[in-house]
C-alpha positions, 0 to 999 in steps of 0.5 A, spaced: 461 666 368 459 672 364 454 671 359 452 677 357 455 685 356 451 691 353 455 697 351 452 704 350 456 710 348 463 707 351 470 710 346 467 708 339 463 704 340 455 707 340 452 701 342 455 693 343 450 686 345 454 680 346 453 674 348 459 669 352 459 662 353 463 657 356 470 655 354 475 659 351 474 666 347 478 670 343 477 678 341 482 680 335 481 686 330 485 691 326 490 695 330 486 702 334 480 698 331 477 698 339 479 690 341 480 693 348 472 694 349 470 689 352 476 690 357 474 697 358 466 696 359 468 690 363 473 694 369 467 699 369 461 695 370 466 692 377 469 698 379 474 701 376 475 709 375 470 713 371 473 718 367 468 722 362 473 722 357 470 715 356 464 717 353 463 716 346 463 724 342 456 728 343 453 724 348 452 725 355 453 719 357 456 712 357 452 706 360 455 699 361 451 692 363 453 685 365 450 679 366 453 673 370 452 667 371 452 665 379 449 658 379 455 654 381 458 661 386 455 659 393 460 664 396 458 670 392 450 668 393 452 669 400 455 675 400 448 678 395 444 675 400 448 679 406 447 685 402 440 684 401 442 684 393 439 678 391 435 678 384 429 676 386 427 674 378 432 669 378 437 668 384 442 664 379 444 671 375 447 677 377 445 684 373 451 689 374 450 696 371 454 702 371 451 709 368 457 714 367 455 722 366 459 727 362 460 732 368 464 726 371 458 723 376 457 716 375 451 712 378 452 703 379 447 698 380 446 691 382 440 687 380 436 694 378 438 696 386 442 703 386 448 700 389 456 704 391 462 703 386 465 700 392 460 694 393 461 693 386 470 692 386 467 688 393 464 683 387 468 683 382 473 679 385 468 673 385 467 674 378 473 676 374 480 676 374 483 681 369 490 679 367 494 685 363 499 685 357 503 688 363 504 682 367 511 682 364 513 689 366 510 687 373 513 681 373 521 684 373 520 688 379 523 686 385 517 690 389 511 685 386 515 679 387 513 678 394 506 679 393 507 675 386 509 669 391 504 670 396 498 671 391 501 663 388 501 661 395 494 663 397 498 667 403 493 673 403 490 672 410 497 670 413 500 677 408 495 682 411 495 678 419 503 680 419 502 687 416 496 688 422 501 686 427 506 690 424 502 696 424 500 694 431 506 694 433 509 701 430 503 704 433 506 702 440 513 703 438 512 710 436 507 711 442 514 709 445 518 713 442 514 719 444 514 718 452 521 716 451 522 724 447 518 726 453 522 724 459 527 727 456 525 734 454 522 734 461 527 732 464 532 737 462 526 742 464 526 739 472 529 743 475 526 750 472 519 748 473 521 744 480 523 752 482 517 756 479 514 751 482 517 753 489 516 761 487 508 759 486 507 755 493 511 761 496 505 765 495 500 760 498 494 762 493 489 759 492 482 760 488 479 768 490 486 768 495 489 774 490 482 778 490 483 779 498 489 780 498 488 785 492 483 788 497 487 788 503 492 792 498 487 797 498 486 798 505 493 799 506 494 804 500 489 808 503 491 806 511 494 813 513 488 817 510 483 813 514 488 813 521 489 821 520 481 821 520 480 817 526 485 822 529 482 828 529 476 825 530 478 822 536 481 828 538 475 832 539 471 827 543 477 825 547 483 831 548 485 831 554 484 839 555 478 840 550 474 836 548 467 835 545 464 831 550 466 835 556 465 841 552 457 838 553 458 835 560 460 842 563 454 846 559 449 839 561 451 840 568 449 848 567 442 847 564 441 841 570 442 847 575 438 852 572 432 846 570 427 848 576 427 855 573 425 853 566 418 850 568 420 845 564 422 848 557 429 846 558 427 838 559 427 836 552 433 839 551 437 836 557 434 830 554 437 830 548 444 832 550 444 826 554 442 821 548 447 826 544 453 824 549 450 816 550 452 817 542 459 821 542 461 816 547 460 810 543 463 813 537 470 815 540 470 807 542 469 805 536 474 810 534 479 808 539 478 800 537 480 802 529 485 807 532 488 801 536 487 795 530 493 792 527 493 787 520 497 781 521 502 783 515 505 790 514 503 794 508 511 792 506 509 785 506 503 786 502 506 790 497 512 785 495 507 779 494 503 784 490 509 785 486 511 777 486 504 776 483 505 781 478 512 778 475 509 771 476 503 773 472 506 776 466 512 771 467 507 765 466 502 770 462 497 768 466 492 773 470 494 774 477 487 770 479 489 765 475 496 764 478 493 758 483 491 755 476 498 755 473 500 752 480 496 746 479 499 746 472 506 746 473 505 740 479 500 736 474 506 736 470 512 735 475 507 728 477 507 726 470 514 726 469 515 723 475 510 717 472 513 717 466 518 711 468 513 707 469 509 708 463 514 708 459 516 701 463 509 699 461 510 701 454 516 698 452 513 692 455 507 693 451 513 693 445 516 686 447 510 683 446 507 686 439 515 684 437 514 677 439 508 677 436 510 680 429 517 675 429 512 669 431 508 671 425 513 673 420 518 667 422 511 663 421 509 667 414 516 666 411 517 658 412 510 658 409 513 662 403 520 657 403 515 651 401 511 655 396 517 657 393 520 650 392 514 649 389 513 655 385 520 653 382 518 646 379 510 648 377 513 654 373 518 650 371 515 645 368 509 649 366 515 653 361 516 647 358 510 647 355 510 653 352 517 652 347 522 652 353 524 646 354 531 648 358 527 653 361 529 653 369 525 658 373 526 659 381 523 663 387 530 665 391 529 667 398 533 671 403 530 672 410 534 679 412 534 677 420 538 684 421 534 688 418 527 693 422 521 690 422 517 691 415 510 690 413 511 685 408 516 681 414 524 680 413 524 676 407 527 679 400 524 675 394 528 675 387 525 670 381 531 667 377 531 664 369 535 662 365 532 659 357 537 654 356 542 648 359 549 651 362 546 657 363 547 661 370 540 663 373 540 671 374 535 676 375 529 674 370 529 683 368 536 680 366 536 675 361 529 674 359 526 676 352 521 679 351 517 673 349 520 669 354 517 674 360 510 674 356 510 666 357 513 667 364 509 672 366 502 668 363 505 661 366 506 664 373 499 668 373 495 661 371 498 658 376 496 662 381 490 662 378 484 661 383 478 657 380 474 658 386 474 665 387 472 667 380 470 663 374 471 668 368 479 670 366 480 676 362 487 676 358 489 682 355 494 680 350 499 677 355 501 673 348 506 679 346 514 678 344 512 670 342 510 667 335 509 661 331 510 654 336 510 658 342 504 662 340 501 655 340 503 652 346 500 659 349 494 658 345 493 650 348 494 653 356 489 657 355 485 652 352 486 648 357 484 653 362 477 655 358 475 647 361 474 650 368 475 656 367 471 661 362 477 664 359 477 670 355 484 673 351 485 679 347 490 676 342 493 679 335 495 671 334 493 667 330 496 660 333 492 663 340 485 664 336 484 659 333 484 655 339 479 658 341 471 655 343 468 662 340 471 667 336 469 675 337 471 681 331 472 688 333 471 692 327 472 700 325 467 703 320 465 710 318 458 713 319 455 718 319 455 719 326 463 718 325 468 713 326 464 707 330 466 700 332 462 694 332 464 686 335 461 681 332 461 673 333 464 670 327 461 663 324 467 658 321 467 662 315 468 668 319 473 665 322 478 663 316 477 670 314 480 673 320 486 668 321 488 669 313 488 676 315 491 675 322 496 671 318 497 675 311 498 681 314 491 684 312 492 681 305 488 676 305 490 670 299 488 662 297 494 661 301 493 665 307 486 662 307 488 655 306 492 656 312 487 658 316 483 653 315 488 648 316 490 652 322 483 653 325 482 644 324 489 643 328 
């Protein structure tokens, strides 16, 4: 439970200390007097946004401090214990601290251990349960009626195992959807990639084959350059009627014959001309071999896949070297789309399963949420009864919408019917019910989903609006009634509530010389008369109002 709260700078007030017991405790104050402070600070310090305009004027920064009590909260001290947050001076109490800066920064604490802002909402939940003064507006929407049912049910677990479920199965389904879109579109491709295809095997490339072609290219393009040299070349050392070699075999022969004569001058020279022939005769060979070459595929040949490779290479907008890649693309593609059958017989089978899993734990979820319906209709029902409605008749409808797409929250629409008195037909409760009537329906239901062992302090911020007289002190006795399990704290502007109340607290607004400044208090008996004269006087307080006072606080 919380036993002690510290303000600093927060709104009005500049600094607060109050201390809480067990019980029920009421807040009351003049209108914009600051009654909502305990409420603020409290949201703060488990989590809740920070904004610097919660600052007190011309301070830097705002700082909020709260001790609980956990003896009694095993649930809690093992989840410190997991966090390595234990208050090593006294493992029965938690310290939670949150500073606030004026450029919007915001720093947290648990047990003077720096902490995140998302541990603390962690921790909140095992402390407090804020319940605010628009319960009843929630209460008429149709959207949170569900999530009203399920939260008085205890079917968080089985709520947010259906939404899994439905999640898992909207990711196979969409996964689903995609491969089916694919086929298609693919399919009307077939026939277009299965042809570009064909053209692209036509060429028979593969990895370095366009560089070799590309240079057997260039050997072609230059060829007749390279066979008139070869000609000519080969002419003079095989022309049939003159030619080099027999040209130097004729002169050979002459110098052999005059040899003798020369005493050997001329040797070397006829030496050389030997060597000189040996060389001719080996060049017009060579010469003769790459005149009487051929290539396997004629420069015609050649030049239109050339030009083949070049249409494909800006069609596919690829470099021509990068054609064989294009090809194993395009049969990659063409392989997939003929596996895509049995991958979306595969998927779709992985879908039937996920369904049949969703349909099971919607069909499950929604006969749990039948029987805490009928139970929630006669627990509220009676629970009205309390609170000056006695023909009261409250009811949690269901229809289950089986034609319906699967939804996160299951195929079960719920609705909330009333009416106040015997006779009447039950219709919509944002339809007939007042606005004190929505108060106690709205204040009866949340008690009764109220659970003791998640959170031992309840917070009520005038949920008492739209009611008065008897009314307000049957809600007065429930809260009571609450505050002996529970420490129940309530924000009230109702006299009939606060005098039921164990501790009564004052908030009051005064001006200083720092400015306007609020302050709570806790009032003694005579405190309490005073304000409850107050509360029923209309700030004019009499013998009257006083005696009444004290004759209410006595009841």
């Amino acid at each position: 439970m919380l036993e002690h709260l510290d303000v600093s700078n927060l709104a009005l007030s500049s600094a607060s200390h109050i201390d809480f017991y067990k019980g029920m405790a009421c807040i009351t104050g003049e209108t914009g007097a600051g009654k909502s402070l305990i409420v603020d600070a409290l949201s703060l310090v488990l989590g809740a946004r920070a904004d610097s305009l919660v600052i007190r004027d011309g301070m830097d920064k705002c700082q909020v401090s709260a001790i609980f009590s956990i003896k009694d909260n095993a649930a809690l001290k093992a989840r410190l214990t997991e966090l390595e947050l234990v208050n090593e001076d006294n493992e029965d109490e938690l310290v939670l601290r949150r500073v606030i800066q004026r450029d919007g920064k915001s720093r947290a604490f648990v047990n003077s251990q720096s902490s995140t802002i998302s541990v603390l909402k962690e921790l909140a939940a095992y402390l407090v349960s804020i319940h605010g003064q628009h319960a009843s507006i929630k209460l008429i929407d149709e959207k949170n009626q569900l999530k009203v049912l399920d939260s008085y049910a205890g079917l968080e677990k089985e709520s947010a195992d259906l939404q899994a479920a439905f999640n898992a199965y909207n990711v196979k389904r969409r996964e689903l959807t995609v491969l089916a879109t694919l086929q298609k579109d693919e399919a009307a491709l077939y026939k277009s990639l299965r042809h570009e295809l064909e053209e692209l095997n036509r060429l028979e490339l593969g990895k370095g084959d366009y560089e070799e072609l590309e240079k057997t290219f260039d050997s072609l393009v230059h060829r007749e350059h390279l066979n008139s040299a070869v000609t000519l070349a080969l002419g003079a050392l095989d022309n049939d009627e003159s030619n080099i070699i027999d040209i130097l075999n004729a002169r050979l022969s002459d110098l052999v014959r005059v040899e003798n004569y020369a005493k050997g001058t001329i040797a070397p020279v006829i030496e050389n001309l030997n060597n000189a022939l040996s060389y001719l005769a080996d060049a017009r060979e060579m010469l003769s071999d790459i005149a009487g070459s051929s290539i396997a595929q004629s420069s015609i040949e050649i030049e239109q896949k050339m030009s083949k490779c070049h249409e494909l290479s800006r069609r596919f907008g690829v470099a021509p070297s990068q054609l064989y890649l294009q090809r194993e693309q395009l049969q990659q593609r063409i392989d997939d789309f003929l596996l895509l059958k049995d991958k979306i017989n595969a998927k779709t089978a992985e879908v039937k399963a996920l369904r049949d899993i969703y349909e099971k734990k919607s069909q499950e979820l929604s006969d749990k949420r039948h029987e805490a319906a009928e139970r929630m209709s006669l627990e509220v029902t009676d629970k009205i009864h309390t609170l000056a409605m006695p023909d009261g008749i409250f009811k949690v409808s269901i229809e289950v919408d089986n034609e319906c797409k699967p939804r996160a929250e299951g195929r079960d629409n719920v609705s909330f019917i009333f009416c106040a008195n015997r006779g009447q037909e039950l219709r919509a409760i944002g339809d007939v019910a007042s606005g004190g009537e929505l108060s106690r329906l709205a204040l009866a239901i949340e008690v009764l989903s109220l659970k003791q062992e998640s959170c031992q302090t309840l917070i009520f911020d005038e949920v008492d609006t739209g009611i008065s007289g008897r009314t307000a002190s049957s809600v007065g006795d429930l809260l009571k009634t609450l505050g002996h399990k529970v420490q129940v704290i309530t924000i009230t502007h109702l006299p009939q509530v606060a005098a039921k109340a164990t501790s009564h607290y004052l908030v009051s607004k005064f001006n200083s010389s720092d400015g306007v400044q609020s302050t709570i208090d806790l009032l003694d008996v005579d405190g309490r008369v005073d304000e409850l004269a107050r509360m029923m006087g209309g700030n004019v307080v009499t013998e009257d109002t006083l005696k009444s006072a004290r004759s209410l606080l006595e009841s």
